[in-house]
N, C-alpha and C positions, 0 to 999 in steps of 0.2 A: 252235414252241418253247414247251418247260411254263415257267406264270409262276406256278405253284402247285400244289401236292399235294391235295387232298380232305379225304384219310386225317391229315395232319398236320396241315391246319388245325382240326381236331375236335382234336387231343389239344395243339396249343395254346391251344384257346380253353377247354379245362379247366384247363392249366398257367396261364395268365393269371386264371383264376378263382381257384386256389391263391394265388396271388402278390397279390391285392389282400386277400382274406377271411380266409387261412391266416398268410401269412408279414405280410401288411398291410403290403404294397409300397403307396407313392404311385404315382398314374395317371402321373407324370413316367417314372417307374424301368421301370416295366410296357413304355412305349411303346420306351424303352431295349432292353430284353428282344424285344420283337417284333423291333425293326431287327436286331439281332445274331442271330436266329435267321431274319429273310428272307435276311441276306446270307446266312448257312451254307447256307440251301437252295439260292442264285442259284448257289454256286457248286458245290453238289454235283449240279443239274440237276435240282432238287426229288425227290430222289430219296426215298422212304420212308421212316421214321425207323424202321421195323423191319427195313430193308437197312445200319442204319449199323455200320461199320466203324473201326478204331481208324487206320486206314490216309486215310480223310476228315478225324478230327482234324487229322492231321498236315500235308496236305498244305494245308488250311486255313488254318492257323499260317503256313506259304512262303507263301501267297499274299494273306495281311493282312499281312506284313511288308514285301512289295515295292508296296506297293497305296499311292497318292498322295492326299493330300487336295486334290478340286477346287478347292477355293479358293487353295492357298497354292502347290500343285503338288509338296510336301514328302512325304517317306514320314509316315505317320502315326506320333503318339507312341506313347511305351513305355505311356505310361500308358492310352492311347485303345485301343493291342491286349491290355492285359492284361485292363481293367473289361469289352470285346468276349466275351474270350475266358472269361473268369468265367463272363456269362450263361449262354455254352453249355453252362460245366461241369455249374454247377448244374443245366441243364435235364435232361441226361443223368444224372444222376444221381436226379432225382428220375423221369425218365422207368424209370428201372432196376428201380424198386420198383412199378411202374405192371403190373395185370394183362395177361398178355400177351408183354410184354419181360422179365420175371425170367428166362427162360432167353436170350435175344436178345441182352440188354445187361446187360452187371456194372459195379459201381461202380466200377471200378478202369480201365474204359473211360475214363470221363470224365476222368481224370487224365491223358489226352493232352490234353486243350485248356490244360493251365499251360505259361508262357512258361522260358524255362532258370532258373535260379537266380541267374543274372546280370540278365537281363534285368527278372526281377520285382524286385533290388532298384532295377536302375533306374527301372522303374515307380511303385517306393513312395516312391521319393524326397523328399521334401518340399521345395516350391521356394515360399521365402515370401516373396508377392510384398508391394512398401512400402504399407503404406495414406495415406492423404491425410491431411494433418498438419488441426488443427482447425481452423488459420486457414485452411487452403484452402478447407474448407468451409463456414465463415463468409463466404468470401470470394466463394463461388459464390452462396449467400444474398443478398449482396449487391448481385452484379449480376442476379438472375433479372428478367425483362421481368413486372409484376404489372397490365398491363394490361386485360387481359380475365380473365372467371370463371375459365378454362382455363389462365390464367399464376398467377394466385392457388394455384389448386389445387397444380399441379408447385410453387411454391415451399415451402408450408405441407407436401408431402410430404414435399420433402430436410429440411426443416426438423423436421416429426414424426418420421423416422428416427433425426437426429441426436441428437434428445430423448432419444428412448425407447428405440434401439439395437436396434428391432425387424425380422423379418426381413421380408421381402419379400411372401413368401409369406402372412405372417400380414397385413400391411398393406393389402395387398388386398382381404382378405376381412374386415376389422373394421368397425364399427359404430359411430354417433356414443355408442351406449350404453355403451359400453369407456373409453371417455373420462372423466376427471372432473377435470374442472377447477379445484375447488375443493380437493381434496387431492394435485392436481398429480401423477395415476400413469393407469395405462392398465391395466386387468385382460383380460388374454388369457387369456380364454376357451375352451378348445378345443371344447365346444360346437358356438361358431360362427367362433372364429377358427380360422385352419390351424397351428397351433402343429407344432414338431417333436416327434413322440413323442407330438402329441395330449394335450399338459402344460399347466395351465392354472398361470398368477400372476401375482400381478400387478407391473407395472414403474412404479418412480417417475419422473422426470425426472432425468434426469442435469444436475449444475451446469455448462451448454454455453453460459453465456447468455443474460437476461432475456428480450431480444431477441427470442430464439430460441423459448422458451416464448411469446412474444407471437403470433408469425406464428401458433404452433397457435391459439391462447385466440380471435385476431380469427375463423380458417377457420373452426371451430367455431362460434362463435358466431353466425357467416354464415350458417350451415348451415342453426341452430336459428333465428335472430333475423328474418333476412332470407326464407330459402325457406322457414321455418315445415315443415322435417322434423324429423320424431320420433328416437327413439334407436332401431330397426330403421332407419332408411334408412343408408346408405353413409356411413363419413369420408372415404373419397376415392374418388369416382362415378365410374363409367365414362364416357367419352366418346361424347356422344350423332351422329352421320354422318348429312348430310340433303342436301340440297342447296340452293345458294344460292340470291342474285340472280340469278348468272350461270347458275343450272341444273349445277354445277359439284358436285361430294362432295366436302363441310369437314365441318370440326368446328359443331356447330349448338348446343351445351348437355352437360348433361349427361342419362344417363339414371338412375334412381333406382333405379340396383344398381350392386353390387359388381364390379370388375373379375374375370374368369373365372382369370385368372395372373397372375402376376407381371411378365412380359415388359412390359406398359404402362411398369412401373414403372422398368424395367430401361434403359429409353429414354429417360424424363424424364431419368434421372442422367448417361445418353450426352450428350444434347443440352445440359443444363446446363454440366456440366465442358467439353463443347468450344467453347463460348464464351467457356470465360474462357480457350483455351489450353492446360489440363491436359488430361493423359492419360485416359481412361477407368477410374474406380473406380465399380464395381460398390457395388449397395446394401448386401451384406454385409459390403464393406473398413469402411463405415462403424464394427461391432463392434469390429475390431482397433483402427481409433482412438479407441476408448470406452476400451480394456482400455490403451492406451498410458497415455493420459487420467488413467486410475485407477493407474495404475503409478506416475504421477508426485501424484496429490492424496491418498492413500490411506496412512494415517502407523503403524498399527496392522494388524494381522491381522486384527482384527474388521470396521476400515473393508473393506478389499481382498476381506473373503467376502461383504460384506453387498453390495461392487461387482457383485461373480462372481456372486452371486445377482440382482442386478436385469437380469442376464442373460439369465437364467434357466437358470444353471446350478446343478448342486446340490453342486460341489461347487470348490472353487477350483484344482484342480490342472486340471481342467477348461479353464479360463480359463488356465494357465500353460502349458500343454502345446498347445492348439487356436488362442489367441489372441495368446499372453504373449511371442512372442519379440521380444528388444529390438531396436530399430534399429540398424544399424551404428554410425551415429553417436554417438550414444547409448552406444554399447558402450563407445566408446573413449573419450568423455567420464569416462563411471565408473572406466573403469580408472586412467585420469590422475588420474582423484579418491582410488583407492584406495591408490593407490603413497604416500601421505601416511598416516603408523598412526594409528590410529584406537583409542578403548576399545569391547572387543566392548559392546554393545547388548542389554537384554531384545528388546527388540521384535524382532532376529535370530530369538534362539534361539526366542520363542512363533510366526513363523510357520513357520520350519522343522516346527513341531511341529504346526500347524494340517495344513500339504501333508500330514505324516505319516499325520495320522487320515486326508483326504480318501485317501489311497493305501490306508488302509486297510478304507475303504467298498465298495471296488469287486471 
């Protein structure tokens, strides 16, 4: 039984060279791209991509629709077959312009792999899920274990995210040099941090609590004061695997580099939060509770863009449309508050006018 083509692994391994160099896909998206173009091949029986028919789209679409996720035993979502079935389009499509297939495959082939018009909207759905209120994550702060090197660090991490409201990705790969503690901001670099979009600016501390700013100022300092590293080594090291007393594989130190992904990071905040009880929030909910944060401390349109910029966004509608939706709660609060008349307000009418320009930037 074929577990592979030849012929097609050659013109995906020029499509993946496109997709890092051309379109400047991240290595995450890439490996996305490959999955969804091995399964199309598993189940066309790796058939040629110069054999491809509009008649495989289709019958491909029936058979990711009925297809279970291992894990949960559930048909897969709308949204997991539609971003699936994208990949392919795109493939084919750019495969269409490829010497060779301009007679074979036309661009209008490719337009079998889109899901019905029902279905994509339920795909694009937007399903926004609650982020963690601040006190929760003060509250994880709280009880993190600071026992050893390795509990220090996982705390001083939730605790720099919450700062700084950076993402994951970037925090991995930053530097004790990014750091400055005596102006109390963080300059992401894209350089050398992983910024989205490869944007460099730099982020102040968000007002999250002294406290909070403390846990960074001591790690840091530890860093610099105790292990005597320079601003090139890591803010938050990789974990070093050795083996014990017992001849056993732990945790042994650290090594003096940067985490490779995010995934380390993604785990601290698992393990943290399920000790105290709560649910699993991810390190990017952290943002939405910054953007709550600033919905409620943010008195002026200048305050709330110069929030949306310590984001690093450029533009605040940005922040209202990606981050900005209120909480239920919350919702019905305002409304109960609003049912009481009120004198319209400058400060309404200049940010309605602030969102207008930002709509008008893009």
């Amino acid at each position: 039984m074929a577990t592979h083509n030849a012929a097609n692994e050659r013109l995906k391994r020029r499509y993946f060279e496109y997709l890092r160099e051309a379109a400047r896909y991240d290595e995450s998206t890439v490996d996305a791209v490959a999955k969804a173009l091995h399964s199309f091949e598993a189940d066309t029986g790796f058939r040629d991509f110069r054999q491809f028919r509009i008649e495989q789209a289709v019958a491909y679409k029936r058979h990711l629709a009925a297809r279970r996720n291992k894990k949960t035993g559930r048909e897969l979502g709308k949204s997991t077959v539609h971003f699936q079935l994208g990949h392919l389009k795109k493939f084919f499509q750019w495969l269409a312009g490829q010497p060779g297939f301009r007679s074979r495959i036309s661009y209008a082939d490719a337009e079998y792999f889109n899901l019905s018009e029902k279905d994509s909207r339920v795909a694009r759905a937007r399903r926004e899920a609650e982020p963690p209120t601040l006190e929760q994550v003060l509250h994880v702060l709280a009880t993190m274990s600071v026992e050893t090197e390795i509990d220090r660090r996982n705390r001083a991490l939730v605790a720099f995210i919450l700062l700084t409201g950076a993402r994951d990705g970037a925090v991995a790969s930053m530097r004790l040099k990014h750091v400055n503690l005596e102006r109390k901001c963080v300059f992401q670099d894209a350089r050398d941090v992983k910024t989205k979009f490869s944007k460099s600016f730099t982020t102040y501390f968000f007002p999250v609590g002294e406290h909070v700013s403390r846990i960074v100022e001591e790690w840091v300092n530890y860093l610099r004061r105790d292990k005597l590293w320079s601003g090139d080594d890591p803010l938050f090291p990789a974990t070093q695997i050795g083996l014990n007393a017992d001849f056993q594989f732990s945790a042994t130190g650290f090594k003096r580099e940067c985490w490779q992904s995010a995934s380390p990071i993604r785990s601290v905040f698992r393990e943290a939060f399920a000790a105290t009880g709560y649910p699993y929030f991810n390190p990017h909910s952290i943002r939405k509770t910054l953007v709550q944060l600033g919905e409620q401390r943010c008195q002026t349109p200048e305050e709330f863009k110069v929030w949306s910029q310590n984001l690093g966004h450029e533009g605040v509608l940005t922040t209202f449309l990606s981050y900005g939706q209120v909480a239920e709660t919350r919702q019905g609060d305002i409304m109960r508050r609003l049912r009481v008349p009120a004198s319209a307000t400058q400060t309404a009418r200049d940010l309605a006018m602030t969102v207008l320009r930002d709509t008008q930037q893009f």
